[in-house]
mmCIF file of the protein (N, C-alpha, C, O) and its ligand, coordinates in Angstrom:
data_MODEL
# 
_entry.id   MODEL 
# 
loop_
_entity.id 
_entity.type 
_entity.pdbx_number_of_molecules 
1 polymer     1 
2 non-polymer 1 
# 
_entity_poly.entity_id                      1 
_entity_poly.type                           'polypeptide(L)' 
_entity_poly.nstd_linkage                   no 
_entity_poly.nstd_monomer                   no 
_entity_poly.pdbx_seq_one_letter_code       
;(UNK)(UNK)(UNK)(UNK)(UNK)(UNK)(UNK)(UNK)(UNK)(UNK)(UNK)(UNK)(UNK)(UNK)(UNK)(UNK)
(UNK)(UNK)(UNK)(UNK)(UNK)(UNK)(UNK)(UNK)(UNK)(UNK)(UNK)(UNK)(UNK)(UNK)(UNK)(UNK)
(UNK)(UNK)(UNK)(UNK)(UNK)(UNK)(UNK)(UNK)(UNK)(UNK)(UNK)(UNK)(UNK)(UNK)(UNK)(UNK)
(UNK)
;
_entity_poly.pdbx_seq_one_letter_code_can   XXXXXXXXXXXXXXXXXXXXXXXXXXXXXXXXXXXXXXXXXXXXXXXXX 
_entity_poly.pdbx_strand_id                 A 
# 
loop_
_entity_poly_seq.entity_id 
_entity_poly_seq.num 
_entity_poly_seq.mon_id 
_entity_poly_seq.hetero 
1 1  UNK n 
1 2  UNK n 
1 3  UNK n 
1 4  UNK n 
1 5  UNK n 
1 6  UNK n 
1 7  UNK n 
1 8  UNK n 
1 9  UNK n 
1 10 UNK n 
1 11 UNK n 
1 12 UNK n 
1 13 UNK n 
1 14 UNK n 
1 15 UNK n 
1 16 UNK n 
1 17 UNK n 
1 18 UNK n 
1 19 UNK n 
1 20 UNK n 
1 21 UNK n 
1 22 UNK n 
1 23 UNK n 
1 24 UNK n 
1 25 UNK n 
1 26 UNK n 
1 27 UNK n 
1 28 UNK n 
1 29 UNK n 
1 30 UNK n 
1 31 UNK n 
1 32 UNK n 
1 33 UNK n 
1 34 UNK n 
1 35 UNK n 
1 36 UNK n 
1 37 UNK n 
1 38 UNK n 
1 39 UNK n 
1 40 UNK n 
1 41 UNK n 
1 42 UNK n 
1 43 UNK n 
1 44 UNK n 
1 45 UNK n 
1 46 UNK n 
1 47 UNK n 
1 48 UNK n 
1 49 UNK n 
# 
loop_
_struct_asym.id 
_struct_asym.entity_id 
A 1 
B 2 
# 
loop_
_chem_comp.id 
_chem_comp.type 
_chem_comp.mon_nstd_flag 
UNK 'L-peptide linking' . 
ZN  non-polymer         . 
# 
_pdbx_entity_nonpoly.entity_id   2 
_pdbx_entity_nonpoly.name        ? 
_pdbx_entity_nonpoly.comp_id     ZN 
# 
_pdbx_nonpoly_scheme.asym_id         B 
_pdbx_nonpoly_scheme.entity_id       2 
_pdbx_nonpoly_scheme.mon_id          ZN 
_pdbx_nonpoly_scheme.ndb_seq_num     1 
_pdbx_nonpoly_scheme.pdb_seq_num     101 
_pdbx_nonpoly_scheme.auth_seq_num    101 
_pdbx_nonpoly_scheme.pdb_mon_id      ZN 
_pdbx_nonpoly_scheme.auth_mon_id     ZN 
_pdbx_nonpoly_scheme.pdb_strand_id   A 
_pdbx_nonpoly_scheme.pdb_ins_code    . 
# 
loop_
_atom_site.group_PDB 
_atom_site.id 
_atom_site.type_symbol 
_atom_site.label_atom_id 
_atom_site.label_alt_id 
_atom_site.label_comp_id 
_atom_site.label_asym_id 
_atom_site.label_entity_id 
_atom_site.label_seq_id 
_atom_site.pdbx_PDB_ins_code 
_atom_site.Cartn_x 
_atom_site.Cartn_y 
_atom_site.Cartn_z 
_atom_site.occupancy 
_atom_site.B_iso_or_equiv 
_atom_site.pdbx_formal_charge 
_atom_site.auth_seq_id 
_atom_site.auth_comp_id 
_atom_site.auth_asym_id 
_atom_site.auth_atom_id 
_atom_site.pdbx_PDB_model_num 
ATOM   1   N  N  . UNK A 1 1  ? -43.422 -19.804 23.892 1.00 0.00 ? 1   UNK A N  1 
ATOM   2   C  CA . UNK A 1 1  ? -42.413 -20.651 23.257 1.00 0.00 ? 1   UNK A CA 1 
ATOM   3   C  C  . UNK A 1 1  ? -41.864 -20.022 21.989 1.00 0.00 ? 1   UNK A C  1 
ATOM   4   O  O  . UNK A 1 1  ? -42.649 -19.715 21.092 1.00 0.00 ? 1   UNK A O  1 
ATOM   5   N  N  . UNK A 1 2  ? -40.327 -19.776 21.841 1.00 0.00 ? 2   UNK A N  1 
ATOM   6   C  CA . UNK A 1 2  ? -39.908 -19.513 20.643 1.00 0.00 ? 2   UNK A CA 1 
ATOM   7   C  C  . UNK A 1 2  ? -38.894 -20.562 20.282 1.00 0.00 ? 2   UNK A C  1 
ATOM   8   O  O  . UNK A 1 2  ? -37.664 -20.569 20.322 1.00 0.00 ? 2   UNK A O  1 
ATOM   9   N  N  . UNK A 1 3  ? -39.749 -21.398 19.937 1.00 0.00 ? 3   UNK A N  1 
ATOM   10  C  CA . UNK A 1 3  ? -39.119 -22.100 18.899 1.00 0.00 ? 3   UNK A CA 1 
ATOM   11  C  C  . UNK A 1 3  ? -38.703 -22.391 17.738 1.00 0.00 ? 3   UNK A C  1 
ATOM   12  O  O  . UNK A 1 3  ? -39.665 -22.688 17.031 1.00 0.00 ? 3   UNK A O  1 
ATOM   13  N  N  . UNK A 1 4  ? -37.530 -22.462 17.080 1.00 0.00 ? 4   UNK A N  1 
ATOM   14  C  CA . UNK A 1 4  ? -36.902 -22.150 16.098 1.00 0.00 ? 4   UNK A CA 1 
ATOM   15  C  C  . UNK A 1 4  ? -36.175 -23.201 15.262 1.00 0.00 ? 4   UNK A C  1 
ATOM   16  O  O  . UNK A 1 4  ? -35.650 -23.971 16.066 1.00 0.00 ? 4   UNK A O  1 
ATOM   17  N  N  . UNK A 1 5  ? -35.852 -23.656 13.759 1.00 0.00 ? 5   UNK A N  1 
ATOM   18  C  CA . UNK A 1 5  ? -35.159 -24.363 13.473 1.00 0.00 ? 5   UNK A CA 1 
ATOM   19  C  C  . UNK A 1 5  ? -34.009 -23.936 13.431 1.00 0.00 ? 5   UNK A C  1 
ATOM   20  O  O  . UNK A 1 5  ? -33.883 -22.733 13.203 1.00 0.00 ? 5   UNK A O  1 
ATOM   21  N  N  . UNK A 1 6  ? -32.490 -24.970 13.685 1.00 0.00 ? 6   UNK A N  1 
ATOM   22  C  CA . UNK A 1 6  ? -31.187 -24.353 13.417 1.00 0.00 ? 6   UNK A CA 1 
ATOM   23  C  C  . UNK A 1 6  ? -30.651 -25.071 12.716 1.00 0.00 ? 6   UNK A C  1 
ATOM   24  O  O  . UNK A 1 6  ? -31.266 -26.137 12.730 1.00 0.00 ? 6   UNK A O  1 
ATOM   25  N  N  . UNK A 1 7  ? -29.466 -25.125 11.808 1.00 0.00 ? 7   UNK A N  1 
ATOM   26  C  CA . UNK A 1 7  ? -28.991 -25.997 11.503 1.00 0.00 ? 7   UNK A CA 1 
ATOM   27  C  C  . UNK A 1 7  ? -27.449 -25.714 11.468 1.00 0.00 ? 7   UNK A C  1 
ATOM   28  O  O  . UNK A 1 7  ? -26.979 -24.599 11.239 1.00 0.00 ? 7   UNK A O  1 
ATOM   29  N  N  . UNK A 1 8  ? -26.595 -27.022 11.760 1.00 0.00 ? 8   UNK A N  1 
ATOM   30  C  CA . UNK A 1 8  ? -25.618 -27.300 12.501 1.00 0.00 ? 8   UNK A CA 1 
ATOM   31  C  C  . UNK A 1 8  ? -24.289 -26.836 11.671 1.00 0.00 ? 8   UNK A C  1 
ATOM   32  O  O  . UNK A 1 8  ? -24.585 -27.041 10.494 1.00 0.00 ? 8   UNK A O  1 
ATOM   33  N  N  . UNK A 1 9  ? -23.196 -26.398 11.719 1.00 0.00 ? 9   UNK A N  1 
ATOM   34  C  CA . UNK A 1 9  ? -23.009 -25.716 10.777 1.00 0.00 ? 9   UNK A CA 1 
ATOM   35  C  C  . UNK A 1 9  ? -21.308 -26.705 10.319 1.00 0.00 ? 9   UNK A C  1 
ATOM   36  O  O  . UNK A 1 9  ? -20.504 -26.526 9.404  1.00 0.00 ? 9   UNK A O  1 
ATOM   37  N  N  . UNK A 1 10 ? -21.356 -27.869 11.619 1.00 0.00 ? 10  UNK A N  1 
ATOM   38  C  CA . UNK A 1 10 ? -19.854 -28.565 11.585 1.00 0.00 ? 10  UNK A CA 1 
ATOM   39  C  C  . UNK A 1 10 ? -21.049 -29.929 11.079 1.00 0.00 ? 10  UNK A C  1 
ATOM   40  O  O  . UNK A 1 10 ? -20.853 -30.221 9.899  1.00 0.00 ? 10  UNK A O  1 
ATOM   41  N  N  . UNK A 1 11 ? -21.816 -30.495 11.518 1.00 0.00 ? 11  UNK A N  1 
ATOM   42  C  CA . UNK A 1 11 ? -22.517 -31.832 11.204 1.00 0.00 ? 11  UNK A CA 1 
ATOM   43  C  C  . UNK A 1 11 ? -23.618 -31.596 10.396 1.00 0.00 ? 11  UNK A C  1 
ATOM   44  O  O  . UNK A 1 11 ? -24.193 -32.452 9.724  1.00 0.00 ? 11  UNK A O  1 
ATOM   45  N  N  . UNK A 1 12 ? -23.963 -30.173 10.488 1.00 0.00 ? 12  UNK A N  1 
ATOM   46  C  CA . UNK A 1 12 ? -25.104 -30.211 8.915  1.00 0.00 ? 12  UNK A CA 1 
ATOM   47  C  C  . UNK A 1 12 ? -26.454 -30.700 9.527  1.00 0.00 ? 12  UNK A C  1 
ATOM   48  O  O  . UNK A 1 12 ? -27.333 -30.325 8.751  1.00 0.00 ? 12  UNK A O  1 
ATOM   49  N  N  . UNK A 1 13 ? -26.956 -31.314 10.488 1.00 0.00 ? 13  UNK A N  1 
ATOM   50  C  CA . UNK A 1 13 ? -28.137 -31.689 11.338 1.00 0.00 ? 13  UNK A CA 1 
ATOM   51  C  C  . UNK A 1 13 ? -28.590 -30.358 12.057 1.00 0.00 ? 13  UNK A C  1 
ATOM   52  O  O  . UNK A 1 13 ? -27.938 -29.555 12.724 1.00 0.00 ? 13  UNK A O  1 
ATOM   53  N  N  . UNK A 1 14 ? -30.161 -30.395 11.636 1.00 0.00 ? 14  UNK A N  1 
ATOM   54  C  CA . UNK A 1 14 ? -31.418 -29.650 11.847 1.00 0.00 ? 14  UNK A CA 1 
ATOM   55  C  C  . UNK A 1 14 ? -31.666 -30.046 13.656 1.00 0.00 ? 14  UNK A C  1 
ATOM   56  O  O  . UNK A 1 14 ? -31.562 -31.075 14.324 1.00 0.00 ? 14  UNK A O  1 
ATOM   57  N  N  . UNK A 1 15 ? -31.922 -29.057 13.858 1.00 0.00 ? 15  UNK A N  1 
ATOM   58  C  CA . UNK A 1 15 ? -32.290 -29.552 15.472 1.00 0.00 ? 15  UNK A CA 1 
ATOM   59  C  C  . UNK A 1 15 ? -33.596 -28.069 15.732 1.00 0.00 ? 15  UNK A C  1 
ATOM   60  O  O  . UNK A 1 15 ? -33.759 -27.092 15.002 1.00 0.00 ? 15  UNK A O  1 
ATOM   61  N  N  . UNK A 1 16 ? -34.237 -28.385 16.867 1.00 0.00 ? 16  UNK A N  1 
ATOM   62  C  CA . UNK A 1 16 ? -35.003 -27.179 17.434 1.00 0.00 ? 16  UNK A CA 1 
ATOM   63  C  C  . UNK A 1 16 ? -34.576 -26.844 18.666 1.00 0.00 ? 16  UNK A C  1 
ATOM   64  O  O  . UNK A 1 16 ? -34.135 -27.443 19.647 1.00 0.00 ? 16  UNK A O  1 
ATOM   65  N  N  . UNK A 1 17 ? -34.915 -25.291 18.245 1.00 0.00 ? 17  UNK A N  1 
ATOM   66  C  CA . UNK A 1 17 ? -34.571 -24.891 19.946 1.00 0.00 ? 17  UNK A CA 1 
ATOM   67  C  C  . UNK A 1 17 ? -34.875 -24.000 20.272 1.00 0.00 ? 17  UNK A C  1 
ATOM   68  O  O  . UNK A 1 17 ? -34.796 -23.140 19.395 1.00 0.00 ? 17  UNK A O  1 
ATOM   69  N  N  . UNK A 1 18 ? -35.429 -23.489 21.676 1.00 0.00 ? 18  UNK A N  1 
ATOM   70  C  CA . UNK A 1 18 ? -36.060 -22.950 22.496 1.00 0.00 ? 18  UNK A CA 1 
ATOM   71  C  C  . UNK A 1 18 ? -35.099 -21.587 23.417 1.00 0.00 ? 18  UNK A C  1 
ATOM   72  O  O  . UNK A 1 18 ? -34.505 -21.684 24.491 1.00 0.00 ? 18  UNK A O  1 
ATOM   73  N  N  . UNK A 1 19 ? -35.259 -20.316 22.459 1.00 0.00 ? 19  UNK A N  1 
ATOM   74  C  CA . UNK A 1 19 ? -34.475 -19.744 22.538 1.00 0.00 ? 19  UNK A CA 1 
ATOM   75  C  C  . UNK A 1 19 ? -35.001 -18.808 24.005 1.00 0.00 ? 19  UNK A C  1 
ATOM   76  O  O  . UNK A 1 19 ? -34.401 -17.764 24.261 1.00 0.00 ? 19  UNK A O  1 
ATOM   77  N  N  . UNK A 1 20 ? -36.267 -19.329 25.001 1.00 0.00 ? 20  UNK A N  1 
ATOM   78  C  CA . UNK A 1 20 ? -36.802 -18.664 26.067 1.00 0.00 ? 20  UNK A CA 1 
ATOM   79  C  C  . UNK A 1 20 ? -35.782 -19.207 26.997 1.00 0.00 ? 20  UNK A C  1 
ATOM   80  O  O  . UNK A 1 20 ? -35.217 -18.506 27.837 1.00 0.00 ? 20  UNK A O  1 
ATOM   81  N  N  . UNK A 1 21 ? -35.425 -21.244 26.724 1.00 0.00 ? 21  UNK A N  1 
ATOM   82  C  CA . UNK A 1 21 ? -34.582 -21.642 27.596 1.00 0.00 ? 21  UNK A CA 1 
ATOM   83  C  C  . UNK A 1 21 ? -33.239 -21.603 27.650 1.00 0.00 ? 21  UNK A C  1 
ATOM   84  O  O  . UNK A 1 21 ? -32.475 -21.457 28.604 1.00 0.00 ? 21  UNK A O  1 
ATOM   85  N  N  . UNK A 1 22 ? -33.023 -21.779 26.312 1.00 0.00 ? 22  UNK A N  1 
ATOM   86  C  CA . UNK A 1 22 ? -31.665 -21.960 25.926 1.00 0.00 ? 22  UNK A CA 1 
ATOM   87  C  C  . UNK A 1 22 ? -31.288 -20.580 25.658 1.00 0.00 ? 22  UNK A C  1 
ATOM   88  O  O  . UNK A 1 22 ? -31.952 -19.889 24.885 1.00 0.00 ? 22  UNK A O  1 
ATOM   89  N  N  . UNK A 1 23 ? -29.671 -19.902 26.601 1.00 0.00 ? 23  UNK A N  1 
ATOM   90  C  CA . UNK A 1 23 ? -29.289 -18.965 26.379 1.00 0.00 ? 23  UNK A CA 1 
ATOM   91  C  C  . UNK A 1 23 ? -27.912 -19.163 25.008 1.00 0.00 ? 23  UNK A C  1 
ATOM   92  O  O  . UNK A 1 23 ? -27.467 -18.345 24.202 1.00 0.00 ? 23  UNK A O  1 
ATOM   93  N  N  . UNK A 1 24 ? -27.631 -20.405 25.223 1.00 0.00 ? 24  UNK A N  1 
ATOM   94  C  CA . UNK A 1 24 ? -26.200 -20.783 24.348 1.00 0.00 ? 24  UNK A CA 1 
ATOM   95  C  C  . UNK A 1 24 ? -26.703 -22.110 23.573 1.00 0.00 ? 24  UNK A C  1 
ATOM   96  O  O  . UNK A 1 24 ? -26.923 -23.270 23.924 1.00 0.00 ? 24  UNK A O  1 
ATOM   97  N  N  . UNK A 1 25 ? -26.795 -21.281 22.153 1.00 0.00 ? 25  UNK A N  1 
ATOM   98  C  CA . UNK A 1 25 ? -27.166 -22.551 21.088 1.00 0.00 ? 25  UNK A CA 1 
ATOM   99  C  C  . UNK A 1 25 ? -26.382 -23.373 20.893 1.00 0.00 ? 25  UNK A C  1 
ATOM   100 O  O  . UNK A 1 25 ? -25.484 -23.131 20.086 1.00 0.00 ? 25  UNK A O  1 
ATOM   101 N  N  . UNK A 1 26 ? -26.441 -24.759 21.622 1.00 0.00 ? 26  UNK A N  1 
ATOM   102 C  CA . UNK A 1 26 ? -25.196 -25.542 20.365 1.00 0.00 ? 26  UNK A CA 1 
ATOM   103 C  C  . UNK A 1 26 ? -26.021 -26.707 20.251 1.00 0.00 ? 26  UNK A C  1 
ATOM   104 O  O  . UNK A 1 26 ? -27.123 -27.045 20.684 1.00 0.00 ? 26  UNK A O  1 
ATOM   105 N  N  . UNK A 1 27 ? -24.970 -27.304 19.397 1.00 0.00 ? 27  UNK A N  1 
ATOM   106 C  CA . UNK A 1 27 ? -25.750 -28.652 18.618 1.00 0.00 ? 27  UNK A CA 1 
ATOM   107 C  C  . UNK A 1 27 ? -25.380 -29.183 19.411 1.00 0.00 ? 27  UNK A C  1 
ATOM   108 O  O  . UNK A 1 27 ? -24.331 -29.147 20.055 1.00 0.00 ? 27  UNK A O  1 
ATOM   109 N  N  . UNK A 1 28 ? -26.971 -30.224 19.459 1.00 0.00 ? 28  UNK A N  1 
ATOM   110 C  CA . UNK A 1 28 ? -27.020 -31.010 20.243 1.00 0.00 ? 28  UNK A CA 1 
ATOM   111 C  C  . UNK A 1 28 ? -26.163 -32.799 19.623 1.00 0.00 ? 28  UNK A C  1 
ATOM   112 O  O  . UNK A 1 28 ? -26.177 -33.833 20.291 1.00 0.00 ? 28  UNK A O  1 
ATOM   113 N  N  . UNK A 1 29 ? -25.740 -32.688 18.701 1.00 0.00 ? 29  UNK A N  1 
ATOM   114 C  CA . UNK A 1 29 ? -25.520 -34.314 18.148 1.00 0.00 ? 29  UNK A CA 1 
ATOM   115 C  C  . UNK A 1 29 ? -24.174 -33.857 18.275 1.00 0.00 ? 29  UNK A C  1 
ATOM   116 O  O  . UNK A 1 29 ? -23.505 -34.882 18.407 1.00 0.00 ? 29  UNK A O  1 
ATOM   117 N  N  . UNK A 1 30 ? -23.147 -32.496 18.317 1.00 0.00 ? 30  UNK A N  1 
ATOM   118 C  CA . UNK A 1 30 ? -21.706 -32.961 18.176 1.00 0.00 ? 30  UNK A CA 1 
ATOM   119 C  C  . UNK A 1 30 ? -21.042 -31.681 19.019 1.00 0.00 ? 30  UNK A C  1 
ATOM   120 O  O  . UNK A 1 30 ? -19.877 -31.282 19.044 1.00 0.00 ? 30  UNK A O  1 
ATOM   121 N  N  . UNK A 1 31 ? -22.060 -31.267 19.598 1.00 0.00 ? 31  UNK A N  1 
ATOM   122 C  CA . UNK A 1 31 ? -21.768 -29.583 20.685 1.00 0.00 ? 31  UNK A CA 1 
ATOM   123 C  C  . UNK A 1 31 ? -20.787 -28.656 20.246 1.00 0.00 ? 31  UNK A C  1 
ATOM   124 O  O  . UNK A 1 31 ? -19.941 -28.025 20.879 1.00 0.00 ? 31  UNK A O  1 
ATOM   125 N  N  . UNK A 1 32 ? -21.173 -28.711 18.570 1.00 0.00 ? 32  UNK A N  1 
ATOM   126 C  CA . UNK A 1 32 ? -20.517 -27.045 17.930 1.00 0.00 ? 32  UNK A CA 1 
ATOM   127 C  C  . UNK A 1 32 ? -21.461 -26.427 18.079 1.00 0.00 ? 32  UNK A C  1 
ATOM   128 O  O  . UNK A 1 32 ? -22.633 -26.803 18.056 1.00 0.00 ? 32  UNK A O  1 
ATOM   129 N  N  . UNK A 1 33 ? -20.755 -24.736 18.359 1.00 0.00 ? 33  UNK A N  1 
ATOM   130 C  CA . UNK A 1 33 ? -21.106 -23.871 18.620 1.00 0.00 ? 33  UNK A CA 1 
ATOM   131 C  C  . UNK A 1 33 ? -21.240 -23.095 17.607 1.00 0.00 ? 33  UNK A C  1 
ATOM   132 O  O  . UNK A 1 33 ? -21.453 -21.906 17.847 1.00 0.00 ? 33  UNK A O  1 
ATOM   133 N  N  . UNK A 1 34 ? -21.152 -23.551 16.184 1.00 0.00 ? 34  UNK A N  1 
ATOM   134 C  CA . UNK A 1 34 ? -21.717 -22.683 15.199 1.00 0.00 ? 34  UNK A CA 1 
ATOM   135 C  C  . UNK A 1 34 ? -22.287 -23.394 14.599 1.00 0.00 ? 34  UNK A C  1 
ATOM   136 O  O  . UNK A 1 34 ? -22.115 -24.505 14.098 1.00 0.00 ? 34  UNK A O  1 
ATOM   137 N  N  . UNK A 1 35 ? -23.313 -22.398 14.691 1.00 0.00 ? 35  UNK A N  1 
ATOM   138 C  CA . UNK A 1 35 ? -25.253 -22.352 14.276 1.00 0.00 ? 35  UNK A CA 1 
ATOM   139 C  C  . UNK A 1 35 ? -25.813 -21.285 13.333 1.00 0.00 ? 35  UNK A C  1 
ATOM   140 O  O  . UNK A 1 35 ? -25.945 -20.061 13.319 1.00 0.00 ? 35  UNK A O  1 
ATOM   141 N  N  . UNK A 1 36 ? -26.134 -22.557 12.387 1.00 0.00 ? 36  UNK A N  1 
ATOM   142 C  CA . UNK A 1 36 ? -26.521 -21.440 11.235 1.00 0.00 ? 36  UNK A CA 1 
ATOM   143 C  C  . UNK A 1 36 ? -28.181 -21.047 11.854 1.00 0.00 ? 36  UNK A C  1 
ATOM   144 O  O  . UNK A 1 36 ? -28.854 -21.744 12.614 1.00 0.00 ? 36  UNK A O  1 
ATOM   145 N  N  . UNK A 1 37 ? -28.533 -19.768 11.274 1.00 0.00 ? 37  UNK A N  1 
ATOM   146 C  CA . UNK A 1 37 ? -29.773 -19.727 11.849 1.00 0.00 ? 37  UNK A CA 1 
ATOM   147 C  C  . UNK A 1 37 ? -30.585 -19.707 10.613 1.00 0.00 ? 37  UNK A C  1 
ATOM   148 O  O  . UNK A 1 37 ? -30.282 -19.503 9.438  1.00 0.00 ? 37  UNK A O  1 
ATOM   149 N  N  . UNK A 1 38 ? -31.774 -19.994 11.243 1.00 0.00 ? 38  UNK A N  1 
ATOM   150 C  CA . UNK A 1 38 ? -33.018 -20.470 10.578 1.00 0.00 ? 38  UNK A CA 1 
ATOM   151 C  C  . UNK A 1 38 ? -33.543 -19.789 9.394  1.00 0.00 ? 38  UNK A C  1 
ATOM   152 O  O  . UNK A 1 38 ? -33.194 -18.609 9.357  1.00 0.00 ? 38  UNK A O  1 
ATOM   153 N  N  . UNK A 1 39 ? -34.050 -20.052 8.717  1.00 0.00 ? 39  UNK A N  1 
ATOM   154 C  CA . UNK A 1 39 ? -34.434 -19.331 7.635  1.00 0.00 ? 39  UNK A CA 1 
ATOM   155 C  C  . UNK A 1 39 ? -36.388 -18.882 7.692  1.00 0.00 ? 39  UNK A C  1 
ATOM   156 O  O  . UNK A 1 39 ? -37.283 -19.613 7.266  1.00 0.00 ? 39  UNK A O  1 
ATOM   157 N  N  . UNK A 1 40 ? -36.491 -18.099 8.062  1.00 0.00 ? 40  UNK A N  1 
ATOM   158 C  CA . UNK A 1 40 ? -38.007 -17.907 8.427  1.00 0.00 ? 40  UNK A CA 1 
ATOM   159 C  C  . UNK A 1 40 ? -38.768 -17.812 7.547  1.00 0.00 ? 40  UNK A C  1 
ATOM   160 O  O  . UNK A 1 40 ? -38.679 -17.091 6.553  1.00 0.00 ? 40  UNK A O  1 
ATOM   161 N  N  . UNK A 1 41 ? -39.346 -18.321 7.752  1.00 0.00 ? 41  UNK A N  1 
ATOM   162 C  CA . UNK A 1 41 ? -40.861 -18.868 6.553  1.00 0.00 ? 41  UNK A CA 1 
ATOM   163 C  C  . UNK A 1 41 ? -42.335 -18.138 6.825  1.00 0.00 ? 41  UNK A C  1 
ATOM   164 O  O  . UNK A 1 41 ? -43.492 -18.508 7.024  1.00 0.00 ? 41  UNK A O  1 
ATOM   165 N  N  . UNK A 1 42 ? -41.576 -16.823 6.710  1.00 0.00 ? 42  UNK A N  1 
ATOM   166 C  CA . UNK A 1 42 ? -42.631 -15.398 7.119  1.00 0.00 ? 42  UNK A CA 1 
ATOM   167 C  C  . UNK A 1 42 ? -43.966 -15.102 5.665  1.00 0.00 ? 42  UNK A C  1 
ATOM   168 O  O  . UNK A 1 42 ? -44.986 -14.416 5.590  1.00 0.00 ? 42  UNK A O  1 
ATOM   169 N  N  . UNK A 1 43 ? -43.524 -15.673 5.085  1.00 0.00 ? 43  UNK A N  1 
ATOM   170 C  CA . UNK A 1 43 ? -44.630 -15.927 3.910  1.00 0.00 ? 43  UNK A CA 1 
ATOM   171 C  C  . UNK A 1 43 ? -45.963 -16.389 4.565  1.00 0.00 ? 43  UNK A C  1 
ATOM   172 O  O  . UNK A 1 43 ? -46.932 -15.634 4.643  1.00 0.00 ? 43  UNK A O  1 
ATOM   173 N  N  . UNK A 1 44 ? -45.966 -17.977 5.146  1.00 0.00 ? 44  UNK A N  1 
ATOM   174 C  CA . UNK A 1 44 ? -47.055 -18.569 5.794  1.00 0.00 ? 44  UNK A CA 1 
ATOM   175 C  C  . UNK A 1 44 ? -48.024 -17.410 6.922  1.00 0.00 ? 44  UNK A C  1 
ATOM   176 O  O  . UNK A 1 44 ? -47.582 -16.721 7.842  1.00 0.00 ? 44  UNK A O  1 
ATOM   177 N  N  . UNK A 1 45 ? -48.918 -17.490 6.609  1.00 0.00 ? 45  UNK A N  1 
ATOM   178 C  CA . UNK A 1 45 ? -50.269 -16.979 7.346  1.00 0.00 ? 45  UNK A CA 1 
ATOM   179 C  C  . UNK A 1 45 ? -51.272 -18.077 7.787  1.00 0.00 ? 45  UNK A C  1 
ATOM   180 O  O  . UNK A 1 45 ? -51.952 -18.879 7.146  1.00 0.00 ? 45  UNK A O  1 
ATOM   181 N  N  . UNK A 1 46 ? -51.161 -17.892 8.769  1.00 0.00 ? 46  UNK A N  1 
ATOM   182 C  CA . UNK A 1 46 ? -52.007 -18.921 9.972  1.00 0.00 ? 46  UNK A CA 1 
ATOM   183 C  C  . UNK A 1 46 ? -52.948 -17.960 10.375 1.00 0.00 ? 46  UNK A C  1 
ATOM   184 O  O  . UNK A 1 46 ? -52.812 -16.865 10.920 1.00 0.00 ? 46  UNK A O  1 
ATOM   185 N  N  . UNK A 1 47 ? -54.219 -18.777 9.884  1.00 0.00 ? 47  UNK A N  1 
ATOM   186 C  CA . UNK A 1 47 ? -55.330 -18.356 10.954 1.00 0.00 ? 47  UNK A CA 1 
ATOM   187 C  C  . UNK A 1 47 ? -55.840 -18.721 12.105 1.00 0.00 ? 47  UNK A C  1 
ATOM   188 O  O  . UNK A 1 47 ? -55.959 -19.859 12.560 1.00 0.00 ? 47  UNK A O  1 
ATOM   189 N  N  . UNK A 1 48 ? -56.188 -17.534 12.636 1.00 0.00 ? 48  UNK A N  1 
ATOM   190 C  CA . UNK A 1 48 ? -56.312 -18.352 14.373 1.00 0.00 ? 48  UNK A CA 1 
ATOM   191 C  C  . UNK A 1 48 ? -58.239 -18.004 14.174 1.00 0.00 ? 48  UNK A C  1 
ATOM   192 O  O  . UNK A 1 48 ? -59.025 -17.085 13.944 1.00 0.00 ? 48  UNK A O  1 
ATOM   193 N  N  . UNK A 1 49 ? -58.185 -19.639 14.492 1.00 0.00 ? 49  UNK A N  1 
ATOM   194 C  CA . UNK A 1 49 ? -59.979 -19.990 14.142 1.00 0.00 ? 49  UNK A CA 1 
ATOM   195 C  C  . UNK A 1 49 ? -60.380 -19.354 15.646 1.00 0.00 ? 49  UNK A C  1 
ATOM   196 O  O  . UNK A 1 49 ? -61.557 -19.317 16.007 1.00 0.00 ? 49  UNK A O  1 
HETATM 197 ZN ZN . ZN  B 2 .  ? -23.536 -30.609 14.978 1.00 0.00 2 101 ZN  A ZN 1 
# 
């Protein structure tokens, strides 16, 4: 799963999405096609117990 936050770039609403399924990002609340992309939060370190 690569899941990702986007946010909407005509309505401003956060959505997720699944960029394995989804080949064409659009928002889902008003189906623009410009998508800001996510800002990655590559700082965080997760340990895997
Ligand atoms: Zn939108």
């Amino acid at each position: 799963m690569v899941e990702a936050l986007y946010k909407c770039a005509k309505c401003g609403k956060e959505f997720k999405m699944d960029l394995a399924i989804t080949r064409e990002i659009r928002c889902p609340y008003c189906g623009a096609k410009i998508i800001y992309k996510p800002r990655p939060k590559v700082a965080r370190r997760i340990k895997a117990i």
